[in-house]
BAPA-812951 format. One record per atom (N, C-alpha, C): residue in three letters; atom name; x, y, z. Coordinates in nm, 4 decimals. Layout:
<recs>
REC,Ala,CA,X,Y,Z
...
</recs>
This chain:
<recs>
REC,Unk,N,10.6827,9.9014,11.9711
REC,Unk,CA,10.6489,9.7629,12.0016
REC,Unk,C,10.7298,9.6688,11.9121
REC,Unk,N,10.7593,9.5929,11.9410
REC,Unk,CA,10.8053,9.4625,11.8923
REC,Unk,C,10.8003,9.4035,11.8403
REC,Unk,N,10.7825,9.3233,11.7353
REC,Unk,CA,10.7242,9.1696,11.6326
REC,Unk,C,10.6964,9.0667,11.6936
REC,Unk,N,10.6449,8.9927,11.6606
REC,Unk,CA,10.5865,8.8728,11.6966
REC,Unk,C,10.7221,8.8052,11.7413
REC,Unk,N,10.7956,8.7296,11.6088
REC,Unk,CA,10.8703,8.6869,11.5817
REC,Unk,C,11.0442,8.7441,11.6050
REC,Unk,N,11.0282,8.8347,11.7138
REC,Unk,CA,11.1799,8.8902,11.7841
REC,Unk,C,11.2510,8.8165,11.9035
REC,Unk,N,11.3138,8.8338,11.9414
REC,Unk,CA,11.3961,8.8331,12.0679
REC,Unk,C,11.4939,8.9846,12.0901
REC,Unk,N,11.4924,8.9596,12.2448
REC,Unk,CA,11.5637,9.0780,12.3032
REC,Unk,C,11.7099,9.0352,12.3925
REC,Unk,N,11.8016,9.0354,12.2965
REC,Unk,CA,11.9602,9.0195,12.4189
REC,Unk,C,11.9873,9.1358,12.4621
REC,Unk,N,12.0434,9.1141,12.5963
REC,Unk,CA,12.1151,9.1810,12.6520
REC,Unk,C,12.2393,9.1842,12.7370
REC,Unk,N,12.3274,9.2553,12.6636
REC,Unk,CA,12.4484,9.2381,12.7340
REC,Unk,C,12.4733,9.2288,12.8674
REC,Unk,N,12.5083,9.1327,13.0162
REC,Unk,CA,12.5102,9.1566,13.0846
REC,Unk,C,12.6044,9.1032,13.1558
REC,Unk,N,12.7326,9.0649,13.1091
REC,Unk,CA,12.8399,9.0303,13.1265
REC,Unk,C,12.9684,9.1220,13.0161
REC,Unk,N,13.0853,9.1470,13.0811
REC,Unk,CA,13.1740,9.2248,13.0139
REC,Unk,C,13.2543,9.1860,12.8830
REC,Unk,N,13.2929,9.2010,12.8036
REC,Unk,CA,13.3443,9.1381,12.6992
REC,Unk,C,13.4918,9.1147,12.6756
REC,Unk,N,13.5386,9.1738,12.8094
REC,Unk,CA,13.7005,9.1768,12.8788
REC,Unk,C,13.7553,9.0096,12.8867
REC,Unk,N,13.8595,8.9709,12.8152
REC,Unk,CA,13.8827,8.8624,12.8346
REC,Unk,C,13.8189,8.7208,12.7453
REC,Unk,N,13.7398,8.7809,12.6796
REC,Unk,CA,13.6310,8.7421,12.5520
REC,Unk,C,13.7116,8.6708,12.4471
REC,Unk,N,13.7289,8.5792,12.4046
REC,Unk,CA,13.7790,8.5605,12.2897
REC,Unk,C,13.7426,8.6581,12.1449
REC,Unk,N,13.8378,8.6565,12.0633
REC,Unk,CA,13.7873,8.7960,11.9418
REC,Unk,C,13.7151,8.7456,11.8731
REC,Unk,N,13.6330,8.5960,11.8157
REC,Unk,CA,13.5323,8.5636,11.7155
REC,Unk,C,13.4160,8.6058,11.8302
REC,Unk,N,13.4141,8.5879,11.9666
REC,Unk,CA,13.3133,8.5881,12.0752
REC,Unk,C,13.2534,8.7784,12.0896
REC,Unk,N,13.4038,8.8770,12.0645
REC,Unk,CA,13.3483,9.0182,12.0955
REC,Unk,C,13.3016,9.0314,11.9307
REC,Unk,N,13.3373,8.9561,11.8059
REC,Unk,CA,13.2791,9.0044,11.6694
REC,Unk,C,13.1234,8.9747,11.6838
REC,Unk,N,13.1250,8.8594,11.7674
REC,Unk,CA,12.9234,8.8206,11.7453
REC,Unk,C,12.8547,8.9320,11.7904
REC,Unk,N,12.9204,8.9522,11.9368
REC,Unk,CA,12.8354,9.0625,12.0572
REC,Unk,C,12.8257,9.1997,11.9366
REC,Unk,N,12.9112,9.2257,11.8879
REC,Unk,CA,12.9219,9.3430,11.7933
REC,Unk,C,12.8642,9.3405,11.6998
REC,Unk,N,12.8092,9.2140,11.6382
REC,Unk,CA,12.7349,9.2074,11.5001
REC,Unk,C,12.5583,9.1791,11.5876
REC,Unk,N,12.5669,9.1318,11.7286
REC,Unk,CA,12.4137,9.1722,11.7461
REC,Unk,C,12.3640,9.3127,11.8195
REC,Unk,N,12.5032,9.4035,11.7755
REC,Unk,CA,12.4939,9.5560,11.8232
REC,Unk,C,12.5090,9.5350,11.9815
REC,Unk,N,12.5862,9.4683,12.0221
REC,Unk,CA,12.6079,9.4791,12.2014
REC,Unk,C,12.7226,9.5661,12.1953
REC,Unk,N,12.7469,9.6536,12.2799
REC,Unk,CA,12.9392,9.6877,12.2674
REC,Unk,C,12.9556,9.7384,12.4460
REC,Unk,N,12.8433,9.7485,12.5148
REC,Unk,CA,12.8630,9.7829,12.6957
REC,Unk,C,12.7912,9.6952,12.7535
REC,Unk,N,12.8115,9.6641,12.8108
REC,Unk,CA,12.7467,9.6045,12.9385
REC,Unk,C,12.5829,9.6521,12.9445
REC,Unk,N,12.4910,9.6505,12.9472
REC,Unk,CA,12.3341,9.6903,12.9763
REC,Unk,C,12.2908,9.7161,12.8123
REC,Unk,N,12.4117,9.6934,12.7413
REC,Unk,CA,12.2934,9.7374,12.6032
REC,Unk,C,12.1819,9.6212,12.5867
REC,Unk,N,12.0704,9.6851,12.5372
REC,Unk,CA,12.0090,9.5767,12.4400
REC,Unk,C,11.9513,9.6108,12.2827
REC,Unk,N,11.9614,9.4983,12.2411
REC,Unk,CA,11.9574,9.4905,12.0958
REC,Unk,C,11.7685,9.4240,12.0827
REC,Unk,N,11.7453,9.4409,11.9344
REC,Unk,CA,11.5850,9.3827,11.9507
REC,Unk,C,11.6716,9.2476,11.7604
REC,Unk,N,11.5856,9.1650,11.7943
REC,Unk,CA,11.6880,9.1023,11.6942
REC,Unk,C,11.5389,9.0218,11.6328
REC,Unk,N,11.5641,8.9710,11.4844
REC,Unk,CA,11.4525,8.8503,11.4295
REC,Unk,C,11.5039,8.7070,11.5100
REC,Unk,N,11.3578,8.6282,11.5611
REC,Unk,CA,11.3954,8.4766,11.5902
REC,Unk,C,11.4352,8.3836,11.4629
REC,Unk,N,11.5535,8.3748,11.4347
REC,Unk,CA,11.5903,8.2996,11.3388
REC,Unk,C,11.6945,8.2125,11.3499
REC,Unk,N,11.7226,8.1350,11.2802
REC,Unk,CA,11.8563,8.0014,11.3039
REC,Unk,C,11.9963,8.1137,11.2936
REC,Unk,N,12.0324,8.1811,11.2149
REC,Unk,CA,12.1137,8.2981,11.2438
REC,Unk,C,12.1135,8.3415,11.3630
REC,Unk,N,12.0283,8.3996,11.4360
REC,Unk,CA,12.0681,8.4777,11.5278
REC,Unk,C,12.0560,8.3738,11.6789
REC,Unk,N,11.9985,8.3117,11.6570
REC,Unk,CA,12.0127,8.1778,11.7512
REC,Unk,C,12.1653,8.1549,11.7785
REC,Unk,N,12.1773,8.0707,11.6682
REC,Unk,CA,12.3290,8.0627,11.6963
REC,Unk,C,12.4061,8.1657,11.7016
REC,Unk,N,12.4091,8.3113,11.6732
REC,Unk,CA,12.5157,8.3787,11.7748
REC,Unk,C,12.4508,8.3555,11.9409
REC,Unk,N,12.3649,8.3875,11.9271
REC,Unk,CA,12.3293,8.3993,12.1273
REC,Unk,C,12.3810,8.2510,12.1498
REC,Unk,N,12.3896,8.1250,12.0618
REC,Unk,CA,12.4165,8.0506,12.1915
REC,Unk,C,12.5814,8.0398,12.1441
REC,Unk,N,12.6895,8.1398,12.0875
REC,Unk,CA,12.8442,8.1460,12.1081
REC,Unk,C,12.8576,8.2291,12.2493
REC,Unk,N,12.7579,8.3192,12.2698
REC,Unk,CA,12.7832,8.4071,12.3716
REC,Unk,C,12.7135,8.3854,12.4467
REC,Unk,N,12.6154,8.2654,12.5186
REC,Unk,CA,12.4843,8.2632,12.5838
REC,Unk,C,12.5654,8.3053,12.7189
REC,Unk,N,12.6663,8.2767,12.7383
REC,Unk,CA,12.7351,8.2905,12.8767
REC,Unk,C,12.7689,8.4526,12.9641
REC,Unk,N,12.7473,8.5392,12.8140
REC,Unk,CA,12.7416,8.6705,12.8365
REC,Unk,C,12.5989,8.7318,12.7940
REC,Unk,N,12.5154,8.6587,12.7686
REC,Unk,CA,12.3966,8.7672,12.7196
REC,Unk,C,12.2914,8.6704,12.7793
REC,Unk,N,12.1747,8.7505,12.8171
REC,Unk,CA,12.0661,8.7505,12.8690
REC,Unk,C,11.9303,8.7429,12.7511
REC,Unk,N,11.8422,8.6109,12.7518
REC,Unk,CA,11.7703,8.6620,12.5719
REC,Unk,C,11.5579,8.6557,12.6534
REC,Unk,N,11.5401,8.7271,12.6149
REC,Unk,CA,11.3444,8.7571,12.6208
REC,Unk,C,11.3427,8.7018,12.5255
REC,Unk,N,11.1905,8.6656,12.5425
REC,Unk,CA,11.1195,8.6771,12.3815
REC,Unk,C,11.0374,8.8006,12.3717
REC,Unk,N,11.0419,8.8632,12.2661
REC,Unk,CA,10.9928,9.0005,12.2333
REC,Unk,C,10.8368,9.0039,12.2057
</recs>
């Protein structure tokens, strides 16, 4: 189960064509294929990576 205080991205766009600061985020919130998902803390950190990549990732709240 989950924390209160998580979110869930998921990769659901390809990272082909990605700018390279754009595939370092996906990689630092553990995305690297297409369908992964990561379980992450809701925080101002991880906020702002999902919204460099919001265009490729999909976010729940956990």
């Amino acid at each position: 189960m989950a924390k209160a205080n998580t979110v869930e991205v998921k990769l659901t766009k390809s990272l082909i064509g990605s700018k390279k600061d754009q595939i370092a985020t996906a990689y630092s919130l553990g995305l690297h294929k297409i369908g992964d998902v990561s379980t992450q803390p809701d925080n101002a950190a991880t906020q702002g990576k999902i919204t460099k990549i919001s265009h490729l990732v999909t976010v729940t709240k956990a």
